[in-house]
N, C-alpha and C positions, 0 to 999 in steps of 0.2 A: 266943215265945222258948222255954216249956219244951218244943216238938219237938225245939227244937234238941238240949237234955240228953237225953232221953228215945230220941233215932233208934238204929235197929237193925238189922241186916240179920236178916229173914222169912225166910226158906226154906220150910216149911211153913205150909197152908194150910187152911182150913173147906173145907169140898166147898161153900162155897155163894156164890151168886154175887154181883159186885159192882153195886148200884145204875149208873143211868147217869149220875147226879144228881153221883155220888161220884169217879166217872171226869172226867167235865167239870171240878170242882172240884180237881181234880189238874192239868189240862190249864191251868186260868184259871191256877192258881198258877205254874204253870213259862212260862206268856209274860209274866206281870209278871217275870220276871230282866230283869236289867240286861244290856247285852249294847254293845259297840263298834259306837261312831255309830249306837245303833238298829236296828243292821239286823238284830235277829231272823232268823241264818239258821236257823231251824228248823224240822222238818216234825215232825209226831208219824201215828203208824203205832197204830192200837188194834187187840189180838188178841185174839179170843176164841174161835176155832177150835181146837177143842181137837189136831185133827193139826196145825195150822201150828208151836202152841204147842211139841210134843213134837218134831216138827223140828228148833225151835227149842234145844231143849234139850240137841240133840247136838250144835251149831255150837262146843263149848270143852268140856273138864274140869270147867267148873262154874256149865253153864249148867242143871245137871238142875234147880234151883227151877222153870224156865219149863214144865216137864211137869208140875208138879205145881199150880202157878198158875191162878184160876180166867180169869186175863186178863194182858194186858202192856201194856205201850207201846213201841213201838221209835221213839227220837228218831234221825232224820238230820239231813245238814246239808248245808243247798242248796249244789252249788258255784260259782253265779255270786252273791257277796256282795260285799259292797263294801270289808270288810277279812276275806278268806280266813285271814290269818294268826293271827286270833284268834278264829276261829269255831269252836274245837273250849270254848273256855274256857268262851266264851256260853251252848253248849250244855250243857257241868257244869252252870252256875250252871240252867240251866233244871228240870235232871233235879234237882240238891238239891232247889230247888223244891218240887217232883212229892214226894220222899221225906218232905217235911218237911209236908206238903199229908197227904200219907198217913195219918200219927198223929194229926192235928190233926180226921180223919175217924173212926178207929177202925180203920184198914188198915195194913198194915204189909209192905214190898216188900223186893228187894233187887237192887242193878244188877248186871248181865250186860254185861262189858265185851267191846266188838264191835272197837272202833279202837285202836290203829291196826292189829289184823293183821286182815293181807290174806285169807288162806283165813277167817276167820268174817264180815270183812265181805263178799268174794265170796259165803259161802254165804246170808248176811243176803238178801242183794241176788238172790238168788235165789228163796231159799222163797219172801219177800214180794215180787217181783215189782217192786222198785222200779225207780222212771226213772231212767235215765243224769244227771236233774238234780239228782240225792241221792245221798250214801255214808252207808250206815250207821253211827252211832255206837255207841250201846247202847241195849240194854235194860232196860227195868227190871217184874220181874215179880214181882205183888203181888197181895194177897187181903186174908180175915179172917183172921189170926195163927191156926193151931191151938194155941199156947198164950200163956200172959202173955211179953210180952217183957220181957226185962231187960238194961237200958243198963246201960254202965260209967262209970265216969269215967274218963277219958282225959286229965284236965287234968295237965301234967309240967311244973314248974316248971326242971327244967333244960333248957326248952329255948329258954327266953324269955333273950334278952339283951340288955343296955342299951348302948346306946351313947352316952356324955358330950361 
């Protein structure tokens, strides 16, 4: 639970690389999400090419973290699932996961959102080469922190309200 306080979005990175141990352990944690009837519609995409990477980083205004990342994941989402309608949600709850999986290792990422536009998912769908049976959602690109992070509190009591 204290990832949960403690999450951040990374942008800079150690020049050094991430275990495979540590990537796996990101990967376990985002297929334990909970997801509609089960159906895990998710693919994960591991990058560690550093041109794919820098590609990558000019798909948006602010995707340059993925140039500077020693690795990424890019999560898609199968599209023959058995509830379509809620398989973008699945997929958040997967990628939190992964972010929250992050800190709990000593890494620390930040997502690169791909869906719903069309020119960075076409361009997704291109660099990596994906099948017609995936549409890119996002990325999420992460390392060693080049410095300490530091989380905010975010908790805003005006926004909680009771209903009697």
């Amino acid at each position: 639970m204290d990832q949960i306080f403690k999450r951040t979005s990374i942008r800079r990175y150690l020049d050094q690389p991430v275990e495979a141990e540590k990537t796996e352990y990101l990967l376990k944690a985002a297929m334990q999400a909970p997801s509609a009837g089960n159906q895990q519609p998710w693919e994960f995409y591991v990058i560690t090419n550093r041109d794919i990477l820098e590609k990558l980083s000019k798909i948006s205004p602010y995707a340059g973290p993925a140039a500077r990342a020693p690795i990424a994941i890019a999560a898609a989402v199968r599209n023959e699932c058995e509830w379509p309608q809620v398989s973008d949600y699945d997929v958040s709850l997967a990628m939190g996961n992964m972010w929250l999986a992050a800190g709990d290792v000593g890494l620390g990422g930040v997502w690169l959102g791909v869906s719903p536009f069309k020119d960075r998912m076409d361009a997704v769908s291109e660099i990596l080469n994906l099948p017609d049976s995936v549409r890119p959602f996002a990325i999420f690109a992460y390392g060693y922190p080049a410095r300490e992070p530091k989380a905010h509190d975010r908790f805003d009591p005006s926004k909680i309200h009771e209903i009697k």
